[in-house]
ROFI-623720 format. One line per 2 residues: number of its first residue (from 1); their letters; for each residue y, z negated, x of C-alpha. Coordinates in pm, 1 decimal, padded with zeros to 6 digits. Each point is the difference from the previous one (the first is absolute). Layout:
NUM = A = Y Z X; ...
This chain:
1 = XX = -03300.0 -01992.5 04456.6; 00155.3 -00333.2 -00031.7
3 = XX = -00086.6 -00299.2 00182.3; -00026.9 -00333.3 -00105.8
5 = XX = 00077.3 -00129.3 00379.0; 00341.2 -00064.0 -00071.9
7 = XX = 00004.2 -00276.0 -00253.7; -00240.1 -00168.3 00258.1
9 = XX = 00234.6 00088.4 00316.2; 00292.6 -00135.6 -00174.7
11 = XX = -00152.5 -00369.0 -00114.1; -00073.2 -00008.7 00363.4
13 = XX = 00384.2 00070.2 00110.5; 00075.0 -00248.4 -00228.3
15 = XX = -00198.8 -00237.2 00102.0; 00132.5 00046.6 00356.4
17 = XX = 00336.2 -00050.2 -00122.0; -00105.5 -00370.6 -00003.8
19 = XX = -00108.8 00016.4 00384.8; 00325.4 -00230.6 00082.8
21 = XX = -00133.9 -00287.4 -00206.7; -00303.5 00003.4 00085.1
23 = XX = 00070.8 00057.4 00377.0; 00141.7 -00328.1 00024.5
25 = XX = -00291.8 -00183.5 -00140.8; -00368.5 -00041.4 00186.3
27 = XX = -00171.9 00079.6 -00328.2; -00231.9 00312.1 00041.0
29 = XX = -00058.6 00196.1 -00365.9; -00272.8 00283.6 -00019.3
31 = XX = -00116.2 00181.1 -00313.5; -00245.0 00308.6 -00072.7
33 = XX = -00101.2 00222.6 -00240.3; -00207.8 00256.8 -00107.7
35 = XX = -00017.1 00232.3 -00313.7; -00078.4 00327.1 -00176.3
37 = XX = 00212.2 00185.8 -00202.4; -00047.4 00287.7 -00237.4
39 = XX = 00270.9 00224.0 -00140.8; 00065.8 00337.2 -00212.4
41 = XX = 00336.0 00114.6 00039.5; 00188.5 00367.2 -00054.4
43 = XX = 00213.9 00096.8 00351.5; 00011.1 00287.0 00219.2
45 = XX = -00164.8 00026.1 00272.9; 00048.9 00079.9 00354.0
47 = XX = 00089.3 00359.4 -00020.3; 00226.0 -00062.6 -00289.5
49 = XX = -00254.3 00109.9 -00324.7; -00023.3 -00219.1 -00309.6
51 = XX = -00325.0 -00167.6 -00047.0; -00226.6 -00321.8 -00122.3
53 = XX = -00064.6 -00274.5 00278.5; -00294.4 -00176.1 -00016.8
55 = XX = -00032.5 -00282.8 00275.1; -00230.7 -00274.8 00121.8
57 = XX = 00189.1 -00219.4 00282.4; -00158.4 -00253.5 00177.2
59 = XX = 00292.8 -00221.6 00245.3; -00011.1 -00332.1 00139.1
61 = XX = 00242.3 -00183.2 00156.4; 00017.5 -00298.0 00237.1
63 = XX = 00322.2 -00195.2 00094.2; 00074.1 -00299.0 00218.9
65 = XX = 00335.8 -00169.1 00059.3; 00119.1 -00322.5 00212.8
67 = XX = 00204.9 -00079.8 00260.8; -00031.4 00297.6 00179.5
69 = XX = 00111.1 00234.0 -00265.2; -00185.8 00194.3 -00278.7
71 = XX = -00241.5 00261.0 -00020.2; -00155.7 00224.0 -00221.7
73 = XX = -00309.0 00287.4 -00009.6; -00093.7 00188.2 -00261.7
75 = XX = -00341.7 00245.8 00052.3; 00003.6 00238.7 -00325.2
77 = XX = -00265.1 00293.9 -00081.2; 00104.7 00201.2 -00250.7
79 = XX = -00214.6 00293.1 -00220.2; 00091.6 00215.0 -00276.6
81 = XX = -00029.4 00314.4 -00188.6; 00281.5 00224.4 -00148.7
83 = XX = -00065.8 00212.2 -00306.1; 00305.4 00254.2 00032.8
85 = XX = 00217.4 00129.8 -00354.1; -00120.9 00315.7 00155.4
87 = XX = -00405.3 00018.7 -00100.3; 00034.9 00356.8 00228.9
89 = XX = 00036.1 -00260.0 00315.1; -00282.2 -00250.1 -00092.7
91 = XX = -00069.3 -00362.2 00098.2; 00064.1 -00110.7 00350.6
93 = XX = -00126.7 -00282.2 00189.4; 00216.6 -00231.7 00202.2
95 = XX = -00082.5 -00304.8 00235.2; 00256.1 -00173.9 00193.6
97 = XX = -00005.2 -00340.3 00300.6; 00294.3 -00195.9 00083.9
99 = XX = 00101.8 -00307.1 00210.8; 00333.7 -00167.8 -00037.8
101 = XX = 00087.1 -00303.7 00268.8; 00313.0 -00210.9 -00050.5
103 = XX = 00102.4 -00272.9 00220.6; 00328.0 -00211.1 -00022.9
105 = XX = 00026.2 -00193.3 00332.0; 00179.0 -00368.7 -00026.4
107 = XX = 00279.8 00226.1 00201.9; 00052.8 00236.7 -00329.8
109 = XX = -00076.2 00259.7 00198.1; -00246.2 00235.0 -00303.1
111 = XX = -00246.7 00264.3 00067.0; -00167.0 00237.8 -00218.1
113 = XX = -00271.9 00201.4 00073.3; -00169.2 00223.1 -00250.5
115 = XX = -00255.9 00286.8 00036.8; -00117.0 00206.2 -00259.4
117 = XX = -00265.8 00259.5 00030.6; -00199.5 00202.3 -00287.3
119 = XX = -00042.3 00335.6 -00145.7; 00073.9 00162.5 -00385.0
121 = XX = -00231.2 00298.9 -00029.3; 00049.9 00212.3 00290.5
123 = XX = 00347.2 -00190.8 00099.1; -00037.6 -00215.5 00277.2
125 = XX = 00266.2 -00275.4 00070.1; 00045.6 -00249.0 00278.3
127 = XX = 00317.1 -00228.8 -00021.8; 00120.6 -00271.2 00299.6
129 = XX = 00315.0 -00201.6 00006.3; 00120.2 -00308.1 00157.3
131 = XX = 00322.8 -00162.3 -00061.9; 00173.6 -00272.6 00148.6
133 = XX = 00267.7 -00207.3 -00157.2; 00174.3 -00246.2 00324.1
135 = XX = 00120.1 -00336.4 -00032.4; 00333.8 00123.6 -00096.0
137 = XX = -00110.5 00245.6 -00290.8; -00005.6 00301.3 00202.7
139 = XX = -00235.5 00238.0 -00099.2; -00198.3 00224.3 00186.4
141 = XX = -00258.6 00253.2 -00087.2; -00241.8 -00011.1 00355.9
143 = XX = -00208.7 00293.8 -00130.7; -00043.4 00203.2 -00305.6
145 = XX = -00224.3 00275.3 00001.7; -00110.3 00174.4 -00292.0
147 = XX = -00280.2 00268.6 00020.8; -00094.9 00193.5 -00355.4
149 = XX = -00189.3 00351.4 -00008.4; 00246.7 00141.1 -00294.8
151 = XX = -00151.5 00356.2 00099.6; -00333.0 -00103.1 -00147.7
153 = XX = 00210.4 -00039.5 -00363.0; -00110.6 00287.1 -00244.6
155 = X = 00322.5 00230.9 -00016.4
């Protein structure tokens, strides 16, 4: 299924791109929000099969950023149904939680932390990664781990 998390992750890289200017001034800038949005789209799903989306995601997002750097933390909850091309596989349900962190210290030293963890019918799928991007623009992945019961697919 896709996620929406992305266009959210990436407005807060690039607001961390500006953690330089605003590390040399004293002036502290938070913002929030919450929302709700609905879609229908067509995709395939998790074990590959064509199908209609349905999806209700609920996010919010908090971010702060001063002298100390810039960080941001997104909560999402995500539900949804998928109607496959297939009627012989039916209508599964789908429900999915993740947290994303992202801190820029005044150092440009950049952390990432994301965990995802839901469930599409019987599939169950946990996902956990944290990357670090140094001072210098060396990047390095501290963890990925990526945990999906494919067996569960219908074959």
């Amino acid at each position: 299924m896709p996620r929406p998390r992305f266009a959210l992750l990436i407005c807060a890289i690039a607001c961390a791109a500006a953690v330089p200017a605003v590390a040399s001034a004293t002036v502290t800038h938070d913002g929030s929000r919450t929302f709700r949005q609905t879609t229908t789209v067509h995709d395939l799903n998790i074990c590959g099969l064509p199908g209609t989306f349905d999806t209700v995601t609920t996010a919010e997002w908090h971010a702060t950023g001063g002298s100390d750097g810039y960080h941001f933390q997104l909560s999402e909850v995500t539900r949804w149904t998928v109607t496959f091309d297939d009627p012989s596989l039916g209508v599964w349900s789908g429900r999915g939680t993740e947290t994303d962190a992202f801190t820029a210290s005044a150092g440009d030293v950049v952390t990432l932390h994301m965990i995802f963890n839901g469930s599409e019918g019987p599939v169950r799928i946990h996902e956990q990664q944290q990357v670090v991007v140094a001072a210098d623009g060396t990047l390095r992945i501290d963890l990925e781990r990526v945990t999906t019961d494919y067996g569960a697919c219908p074959s």
